[in-house]
C-alpha positions as CSV (number, residue, x, y, z in Angstrom):
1,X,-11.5,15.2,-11.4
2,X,-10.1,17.2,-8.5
3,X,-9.4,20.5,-7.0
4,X,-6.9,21.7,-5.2
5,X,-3.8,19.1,-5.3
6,X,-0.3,20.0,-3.4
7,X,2.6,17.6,-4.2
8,X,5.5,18.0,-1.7
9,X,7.9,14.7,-2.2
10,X,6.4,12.8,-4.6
11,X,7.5,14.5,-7.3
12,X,11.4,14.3,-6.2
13,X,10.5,10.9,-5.3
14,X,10.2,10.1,-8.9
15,X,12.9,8.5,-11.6
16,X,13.5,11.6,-13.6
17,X,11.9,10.1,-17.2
18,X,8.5,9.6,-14.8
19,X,8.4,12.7,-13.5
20,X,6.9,14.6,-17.0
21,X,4.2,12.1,-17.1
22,X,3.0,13.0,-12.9
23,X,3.0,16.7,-14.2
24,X,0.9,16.0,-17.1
25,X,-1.4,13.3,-15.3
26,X,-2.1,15.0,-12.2
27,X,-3.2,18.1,-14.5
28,X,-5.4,15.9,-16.7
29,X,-7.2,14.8,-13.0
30,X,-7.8,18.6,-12.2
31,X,-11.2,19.7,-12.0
32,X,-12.3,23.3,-13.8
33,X,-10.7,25.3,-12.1
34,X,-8.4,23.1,-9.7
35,X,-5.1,23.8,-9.0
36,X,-2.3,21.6,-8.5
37,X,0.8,23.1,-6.6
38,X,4.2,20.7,-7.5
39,X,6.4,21.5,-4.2
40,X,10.3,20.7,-4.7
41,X,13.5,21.5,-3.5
42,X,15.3,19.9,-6.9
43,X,15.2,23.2,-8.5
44,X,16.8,21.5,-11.8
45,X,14.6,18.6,-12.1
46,X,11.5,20.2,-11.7
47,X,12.3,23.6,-14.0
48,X,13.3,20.9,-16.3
49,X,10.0,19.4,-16.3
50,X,7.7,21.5,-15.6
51,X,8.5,24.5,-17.8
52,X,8.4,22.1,-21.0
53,X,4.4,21.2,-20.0
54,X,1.6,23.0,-21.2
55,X,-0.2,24.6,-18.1
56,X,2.6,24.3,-15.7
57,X,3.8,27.8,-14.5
58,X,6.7,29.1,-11.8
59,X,4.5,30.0,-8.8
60,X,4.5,33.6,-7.8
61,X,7.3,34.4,-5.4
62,X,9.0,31.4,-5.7
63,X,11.8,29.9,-5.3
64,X,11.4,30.3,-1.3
65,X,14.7,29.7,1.0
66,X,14.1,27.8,3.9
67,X,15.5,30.3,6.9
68,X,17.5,28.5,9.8
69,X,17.3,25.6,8.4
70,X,20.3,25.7,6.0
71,X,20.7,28.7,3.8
72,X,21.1,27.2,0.4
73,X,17.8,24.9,0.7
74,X,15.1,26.5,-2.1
75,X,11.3,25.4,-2.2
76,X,10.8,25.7,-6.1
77,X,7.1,25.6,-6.8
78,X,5.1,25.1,-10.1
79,X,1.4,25.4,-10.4
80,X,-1.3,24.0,-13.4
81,X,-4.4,25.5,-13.3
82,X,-7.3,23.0,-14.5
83,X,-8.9,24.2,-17.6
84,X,-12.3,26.0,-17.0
């Protein structure tokens, strides 16, 4: 078990049918209490995925644009707590 995880790539790395079973693997791995923050700026694939998990939450304040940088770039973050 672990505690805390941040993915930032991997996750849009992934074919889309693998993607559901990182979500629900890394928050097997999670320690009591962990937390594992999915990072992604595929908006559609990981709302898709994520929100269909047990444990898998939109992150407070999210999505977060990415100023100067371009203006229609969106960090869309999901969090799974670990179970205590």
């Amino acid at each position: 078990s672990t505690q805390p995880v941040i993915d930032k790539g991997c996750f849009d790395a992934l074919k889309p049918e693998d993607s559901s079973k990182m979500l629900l693997e890394a928050c097997r791995l999670l320690a009591p209490g962990g937390v594992f923050l999915c990072v992604s700026n595929n908006e559609a694939l990981v709302r898709s995925r994520a929100r269909k998990l047990p444990g898998w939450h939109q992150a407070a304040g999210t999505p977060v644009p990415i100023p100067d940088l371009d203006d229609e770039i969106f960090l869309h973050c999901y969090i799974c707590l670990g179970e205590s």
